[in-house]
C-alpha positions as CSV (number, residue, x, y, z in Angstrom):
1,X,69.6,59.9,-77.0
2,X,71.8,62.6,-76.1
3,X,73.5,62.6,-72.6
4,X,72.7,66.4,-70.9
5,X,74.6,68.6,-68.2
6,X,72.6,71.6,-67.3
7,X,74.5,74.1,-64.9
8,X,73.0,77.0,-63.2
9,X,74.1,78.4,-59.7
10,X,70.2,79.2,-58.9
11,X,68.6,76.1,-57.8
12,X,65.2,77.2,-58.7
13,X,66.5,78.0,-62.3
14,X,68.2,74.6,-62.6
15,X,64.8,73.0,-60.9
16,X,63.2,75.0,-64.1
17,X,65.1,73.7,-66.6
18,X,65.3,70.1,-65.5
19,X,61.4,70.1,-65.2
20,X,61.3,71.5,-69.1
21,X,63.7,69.2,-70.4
22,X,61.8,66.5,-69.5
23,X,59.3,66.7,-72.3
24,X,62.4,65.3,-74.3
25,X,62.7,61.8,-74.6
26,X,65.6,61.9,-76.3
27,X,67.3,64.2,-74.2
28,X,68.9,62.5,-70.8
29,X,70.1,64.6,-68.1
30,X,73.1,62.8,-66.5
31,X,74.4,65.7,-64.1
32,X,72.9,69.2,-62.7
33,X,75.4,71.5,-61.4
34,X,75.5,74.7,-59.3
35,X,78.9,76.2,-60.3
36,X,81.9,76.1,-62.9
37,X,84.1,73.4,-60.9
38,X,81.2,71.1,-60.8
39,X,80.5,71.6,-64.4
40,X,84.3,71.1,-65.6
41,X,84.3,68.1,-63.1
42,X,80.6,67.0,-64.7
43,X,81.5,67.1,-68.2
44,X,85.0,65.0,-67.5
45,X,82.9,62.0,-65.7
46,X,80.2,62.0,-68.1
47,X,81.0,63.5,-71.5
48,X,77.6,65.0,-72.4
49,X,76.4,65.6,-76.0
50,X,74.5,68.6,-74.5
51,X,75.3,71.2,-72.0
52,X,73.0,73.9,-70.7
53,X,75.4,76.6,-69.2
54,X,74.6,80.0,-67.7
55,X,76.6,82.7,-68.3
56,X,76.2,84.4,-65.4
57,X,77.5,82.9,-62.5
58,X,80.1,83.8,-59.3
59,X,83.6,82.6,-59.1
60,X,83.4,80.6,-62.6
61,X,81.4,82.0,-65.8
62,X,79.9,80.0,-68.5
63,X,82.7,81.6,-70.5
64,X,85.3,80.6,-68.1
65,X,83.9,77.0,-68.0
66,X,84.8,77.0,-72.2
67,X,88.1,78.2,-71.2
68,X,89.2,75.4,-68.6
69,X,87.3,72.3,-71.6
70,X,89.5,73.7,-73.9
71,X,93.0,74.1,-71.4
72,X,92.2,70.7,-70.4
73,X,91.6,69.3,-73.7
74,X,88.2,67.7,-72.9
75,X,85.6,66.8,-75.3
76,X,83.3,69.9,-76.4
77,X,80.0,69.5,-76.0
78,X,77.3,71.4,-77.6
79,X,76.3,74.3,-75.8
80,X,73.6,76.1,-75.3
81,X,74.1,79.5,-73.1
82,X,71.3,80.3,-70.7
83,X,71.4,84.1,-68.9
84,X,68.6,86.7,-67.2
85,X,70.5,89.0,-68.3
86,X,69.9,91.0,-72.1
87,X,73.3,92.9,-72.0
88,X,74.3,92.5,-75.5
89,X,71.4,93.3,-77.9
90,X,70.6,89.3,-78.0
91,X,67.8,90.2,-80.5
92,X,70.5,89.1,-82.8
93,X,70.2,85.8,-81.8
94,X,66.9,85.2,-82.9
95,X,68.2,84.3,-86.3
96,X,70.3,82.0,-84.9
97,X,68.3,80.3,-81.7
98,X,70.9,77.6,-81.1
99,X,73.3,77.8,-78.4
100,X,71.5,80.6,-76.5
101,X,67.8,80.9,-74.7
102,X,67.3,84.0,-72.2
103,X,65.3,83.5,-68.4
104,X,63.0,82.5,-68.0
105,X,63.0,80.0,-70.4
106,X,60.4,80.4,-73.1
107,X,59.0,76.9,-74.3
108,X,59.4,77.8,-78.1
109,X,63.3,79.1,-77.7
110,X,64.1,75.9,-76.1
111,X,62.3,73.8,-78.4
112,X,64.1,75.6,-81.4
113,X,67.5,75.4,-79.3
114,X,67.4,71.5,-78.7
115,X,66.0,70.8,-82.2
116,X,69.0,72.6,-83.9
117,X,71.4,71.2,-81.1
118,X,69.9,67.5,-82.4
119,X,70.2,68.3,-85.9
120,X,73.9,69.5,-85.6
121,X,74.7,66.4,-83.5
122,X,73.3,64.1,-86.2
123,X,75.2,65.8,-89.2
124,X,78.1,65.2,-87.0
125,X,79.5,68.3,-88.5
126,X,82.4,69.1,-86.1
127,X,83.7,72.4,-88.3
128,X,79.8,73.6,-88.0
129,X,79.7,73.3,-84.6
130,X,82.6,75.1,-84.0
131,X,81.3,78.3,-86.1
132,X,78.1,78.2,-84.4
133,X,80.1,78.3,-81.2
134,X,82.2,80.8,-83.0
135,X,79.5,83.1,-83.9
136,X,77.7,82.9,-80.3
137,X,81.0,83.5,-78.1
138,X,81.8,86.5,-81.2
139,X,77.9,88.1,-80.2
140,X,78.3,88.1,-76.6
141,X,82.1,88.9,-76.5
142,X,82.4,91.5,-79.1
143,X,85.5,89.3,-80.2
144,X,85.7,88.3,-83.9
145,X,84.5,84.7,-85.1
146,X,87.2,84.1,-87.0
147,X,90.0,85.1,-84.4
148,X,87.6,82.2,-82.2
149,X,87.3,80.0,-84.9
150,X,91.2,80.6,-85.0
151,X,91.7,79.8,-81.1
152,X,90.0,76.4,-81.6
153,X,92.2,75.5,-84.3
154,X,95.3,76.4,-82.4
155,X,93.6,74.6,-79.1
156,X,94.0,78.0,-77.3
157,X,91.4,79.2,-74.6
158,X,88.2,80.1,-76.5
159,X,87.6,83.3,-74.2
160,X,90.1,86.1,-73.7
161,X,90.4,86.4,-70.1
162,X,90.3,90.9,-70.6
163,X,89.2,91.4,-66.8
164,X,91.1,90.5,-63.6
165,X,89.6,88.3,-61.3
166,X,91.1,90.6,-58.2
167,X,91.7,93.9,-57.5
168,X,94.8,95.1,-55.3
169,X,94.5,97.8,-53.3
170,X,97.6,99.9,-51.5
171,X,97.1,101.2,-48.3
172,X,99.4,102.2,-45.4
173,X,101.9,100.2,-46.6
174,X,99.8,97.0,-46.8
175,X,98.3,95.5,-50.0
176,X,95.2,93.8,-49.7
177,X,93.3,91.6,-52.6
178,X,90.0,92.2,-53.3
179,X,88.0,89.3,-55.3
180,X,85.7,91.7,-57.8
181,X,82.9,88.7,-57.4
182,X,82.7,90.3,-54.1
183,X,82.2,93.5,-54.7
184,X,79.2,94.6,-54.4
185,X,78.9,98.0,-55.3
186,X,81.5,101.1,-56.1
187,X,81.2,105.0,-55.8
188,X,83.4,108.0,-55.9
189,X,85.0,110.2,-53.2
190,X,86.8,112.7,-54.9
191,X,89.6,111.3,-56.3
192,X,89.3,107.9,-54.6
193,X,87.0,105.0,-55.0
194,X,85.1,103.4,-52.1
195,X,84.4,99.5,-53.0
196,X,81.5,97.8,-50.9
197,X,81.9,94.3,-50.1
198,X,79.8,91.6,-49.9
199,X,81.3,91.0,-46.0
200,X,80.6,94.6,-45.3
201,X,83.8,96.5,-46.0
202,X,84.6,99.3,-47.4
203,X,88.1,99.2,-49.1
204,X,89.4,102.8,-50.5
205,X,90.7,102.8,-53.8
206,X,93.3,105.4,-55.4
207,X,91.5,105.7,-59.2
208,X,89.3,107.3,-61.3
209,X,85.8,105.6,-61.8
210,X,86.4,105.4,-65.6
211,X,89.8,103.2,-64.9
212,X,87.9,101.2,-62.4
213,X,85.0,100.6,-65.2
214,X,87.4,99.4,-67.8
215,X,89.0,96.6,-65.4
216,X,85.3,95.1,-64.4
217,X,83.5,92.6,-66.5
218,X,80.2,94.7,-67.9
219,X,78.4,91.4,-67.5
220,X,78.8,91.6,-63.9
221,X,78.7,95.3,-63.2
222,X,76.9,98.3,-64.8
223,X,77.1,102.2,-64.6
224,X,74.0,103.3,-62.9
225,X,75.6,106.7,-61.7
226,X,78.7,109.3,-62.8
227,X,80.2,108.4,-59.6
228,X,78.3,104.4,-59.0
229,X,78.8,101.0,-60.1
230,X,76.8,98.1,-59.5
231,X,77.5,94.7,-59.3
232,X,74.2,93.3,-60.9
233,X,73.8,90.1,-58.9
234,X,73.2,92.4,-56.1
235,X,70.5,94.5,-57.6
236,X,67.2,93.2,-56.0
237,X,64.8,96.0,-57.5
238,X,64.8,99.3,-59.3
239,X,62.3,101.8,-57.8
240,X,60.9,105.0,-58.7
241,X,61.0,107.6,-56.3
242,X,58.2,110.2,-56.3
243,X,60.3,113.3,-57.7
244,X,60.4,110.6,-60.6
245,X,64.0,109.6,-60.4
246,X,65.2,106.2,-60.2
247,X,67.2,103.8,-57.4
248,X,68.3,100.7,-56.8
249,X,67.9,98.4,-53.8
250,X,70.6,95.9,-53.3
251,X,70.5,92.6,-51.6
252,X,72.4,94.3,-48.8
253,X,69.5,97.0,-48.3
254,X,71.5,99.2,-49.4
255,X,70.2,102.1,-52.0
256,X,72.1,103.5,-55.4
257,X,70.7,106.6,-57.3
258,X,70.3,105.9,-60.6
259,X,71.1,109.5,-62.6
260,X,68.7,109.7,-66.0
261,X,71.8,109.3,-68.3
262,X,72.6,105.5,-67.4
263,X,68.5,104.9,-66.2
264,X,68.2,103.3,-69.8
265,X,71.4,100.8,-69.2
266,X,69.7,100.0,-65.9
267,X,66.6,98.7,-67.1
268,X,68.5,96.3,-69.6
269,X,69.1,94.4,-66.4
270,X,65.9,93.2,-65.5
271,X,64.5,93.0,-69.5
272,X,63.4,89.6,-70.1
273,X,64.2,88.7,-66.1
């Protein structure tokens, strides 16, 4: 029997999972969560075998959750990554189902996912389990296995921490911090940036929209435009207008033209959602 954490900040996805994994008796879910403090905090009381952890999520990722079990020296469970979002040519792991299954959960993924987690908890293998870890944070990261294999070892944070969690912005003599999980959506005017917030501000930004790209996550925000960038857990739906170009609607109402050279980026969003 193997003690289970699944965390998801959508409740319907966690109500999902929850209702799948109980087709396994051996499988015993001990805590559901809806964010990355209540995982960390999850995982410390309970000590799962198992943990079910999205990627995508506001505030704290599934790959900043890795990074605060490793700075606090907790026990690693087995993971297995879950995300609606096919970003980074996951076809790749189809040869290696363990530790990753893409929304909406398919029946067979899971099955092979849970039957490789059991096997690799039976073998007890602790060196395997950090190279499949290894392999699956190496896929989605771009880093190499072996410099994760090599954090591990050296009980250093498994994820580089590339992006900033804030942007600061100069104006009139004032500096204001902008959280970039609150950004909803970016586009150029001229040779300044106009980021849309979440609480309906507009915040004008002094830098080019390739420097801008660099410092966002691209698991959090595509290119849809030359001068737009999306946060992508704003994008509601992608429509096709009748002179056959593309937008977005946003959860705000708002509307982003899609141009036909980033179209094809787009639509990797909402493959397999």
């Amino acid at each position: 029997m193997l003690n289970v954490v699944v965390v998801d900040d959508e409740p319907l996805a966690r109500k999902g999972m929850l209702y799948r994994l109980g087709d396994y008796k051996n499988l015993k879910v001990v805590a559901e969560c809806g964010n990355g403090k209540e995982a960390l905090e999850a995982i410390a009381k309970h000590q799962p075998e198992l943990v079910f952890l999205d990627v995508e999520m506001p505030g704290m990722d599934g790959f900043a959750v890795l990074e605060q079990l490793q700075n606090q020296q907790l026990p690693m469970p087995y993971i297995i990554f879950v995300t609606a979002y096919d970003h980074y040519a996951l076809a790749a792991f189809d040869v290696n189902a363990i530790d990753y299954v893409l929304k909406p959960v398919e029946a067979g993924r899971l099955k092979a996912a849970i039957d490789k987690a059991l096997k690799a908890f039976e073998s007890r293998d602790d060196q395997k389990h950090k190279s499949q870890l290894a392999e699956v944070v190496s896929r989605l990261t771009g880093d190499a296995a072996e410099t994760i294999l090599e954090r591990l070892s050296n009980e250093e944070p498994v994820v580089d921490s590339r992006y900033p969690d804030a942007i600061s912005i100069k104006d009139s003599g004032e500096i204001t911090r902008v959280m970039v999980i609150d950004i909803d959506w970016v586009d150029a005017a001229g040779d300044y940036m106009c980021i849309h917030t979440r609480d309906g501000q507009t915040h004008i930004l002094r830098k080019t929209m390739k420097e801008l790209e660099q410092e966002l996550d691209p698991r959090l925000f595509v290119r849809v435009h030359r001068s737009a960038i999306v946060n992508v857990n704003t994008i509601v739906k992608l429509q096709m207008l009748p002179n056959g170009e593309h937008q977005l609607m946003l959860s705000n109402d708002q509307t982003v033209k899609v141009s036909r050279s980033y179209k094809d980026r787009v639509k990797q969003v909402f493959k397999g959602a």
